[in-house]
C-alpha positions in Angstrom: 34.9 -19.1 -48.0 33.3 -16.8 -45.4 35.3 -13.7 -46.9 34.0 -14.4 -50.9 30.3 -15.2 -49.5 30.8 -11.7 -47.5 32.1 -10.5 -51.0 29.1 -11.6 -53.0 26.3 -10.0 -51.0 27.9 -6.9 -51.1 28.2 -7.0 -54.6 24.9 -8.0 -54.9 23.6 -5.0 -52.5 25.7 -2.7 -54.3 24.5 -3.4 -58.2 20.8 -2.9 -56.2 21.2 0.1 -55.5 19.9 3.2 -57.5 22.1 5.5 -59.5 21.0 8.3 -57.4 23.0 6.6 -54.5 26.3 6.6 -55.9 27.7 10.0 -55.0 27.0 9.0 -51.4 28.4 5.7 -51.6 31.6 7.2 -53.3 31.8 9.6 -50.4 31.9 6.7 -48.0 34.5 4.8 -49.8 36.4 7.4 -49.9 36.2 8.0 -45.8 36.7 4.2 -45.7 40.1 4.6 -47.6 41.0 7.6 -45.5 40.4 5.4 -42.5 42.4 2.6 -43.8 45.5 4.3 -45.2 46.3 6.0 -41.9 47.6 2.2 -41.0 48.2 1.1 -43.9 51.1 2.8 -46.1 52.6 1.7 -49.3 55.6 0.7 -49.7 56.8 3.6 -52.5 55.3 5.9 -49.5 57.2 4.5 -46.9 60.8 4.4 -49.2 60.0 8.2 -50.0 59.5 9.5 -46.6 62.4 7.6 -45.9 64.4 9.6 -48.7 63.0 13.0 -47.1 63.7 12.3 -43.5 66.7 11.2 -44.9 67.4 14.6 -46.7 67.9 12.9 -49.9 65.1 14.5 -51.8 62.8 17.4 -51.2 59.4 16.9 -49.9 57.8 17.5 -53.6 60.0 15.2 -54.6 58.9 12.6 -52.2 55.1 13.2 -52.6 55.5 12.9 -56.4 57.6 9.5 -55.5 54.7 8.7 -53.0 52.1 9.4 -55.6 50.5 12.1 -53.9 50.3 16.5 -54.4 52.4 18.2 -52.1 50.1 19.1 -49.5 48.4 15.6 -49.2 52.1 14.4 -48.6 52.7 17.4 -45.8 49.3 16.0 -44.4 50.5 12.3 -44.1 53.8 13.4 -42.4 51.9 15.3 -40.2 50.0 12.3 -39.4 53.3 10.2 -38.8 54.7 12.6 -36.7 57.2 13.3 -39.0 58.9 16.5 -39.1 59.7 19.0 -42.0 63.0 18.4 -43.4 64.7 21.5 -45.0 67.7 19.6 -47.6 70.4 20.8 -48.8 70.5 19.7 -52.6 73.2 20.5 -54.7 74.0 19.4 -58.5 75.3 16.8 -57.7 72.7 15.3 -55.6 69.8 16.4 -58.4 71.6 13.4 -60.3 71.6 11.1 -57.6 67.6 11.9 -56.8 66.7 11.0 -60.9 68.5 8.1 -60.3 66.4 6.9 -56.8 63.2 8.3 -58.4 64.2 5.5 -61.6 64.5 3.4 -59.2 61.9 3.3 -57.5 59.3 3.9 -60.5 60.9 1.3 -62.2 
């Protein structure tokens, strides 16, 4: 009950405030999410850097998989410690990444 009370007043604070306020409060949502998704990963993000360590797909691959652009994905691996992967992909393997990326996107 604590949690939904919590919940309330800061809905109630945040329909006080003025319009003016917004970008601001956008900006530190937006922080707040950074802050959060360092520990937190999803589990489509975790299954595609999984793929690329693996050297089943390519990095762009992954961050599409991961729902990210390239570079925020390079950033995240970065963050993880993970290191650039360089895969080999042949034909063959271009038909076996369509059908992960199926898959995993359901």
């Amino acid at each position: 009950m604590n949690g939904l009370v919590n919940r309330r007043e800061i809905h109630r604070m945040l329909d006080s405030l003025p319009p003016e306020a917004l970008p601001d409060l956008v900006d530190y949502l937006d922080y707040l999410r950074y802050r959060t998704a360092r520990h937190a990963i999803s589990d489509p993000t975790k299954e595609a850097i999984r793929l690329y360590t693996s050297g089943e797909i390519s990095q762009g691959r992954a961050a599409e998989l991961a729902g990210m652009n390239y570079f925020q994905f390079e950033q995240l691996l970065r963050k993880q410690g993970v290191k650039a992967v360089e895969p080999t992909i042949s034909t063959a393997s271009a038909a076996h990444q369509r059908e992960l990326v199926d898959d995993i996107l359901g």
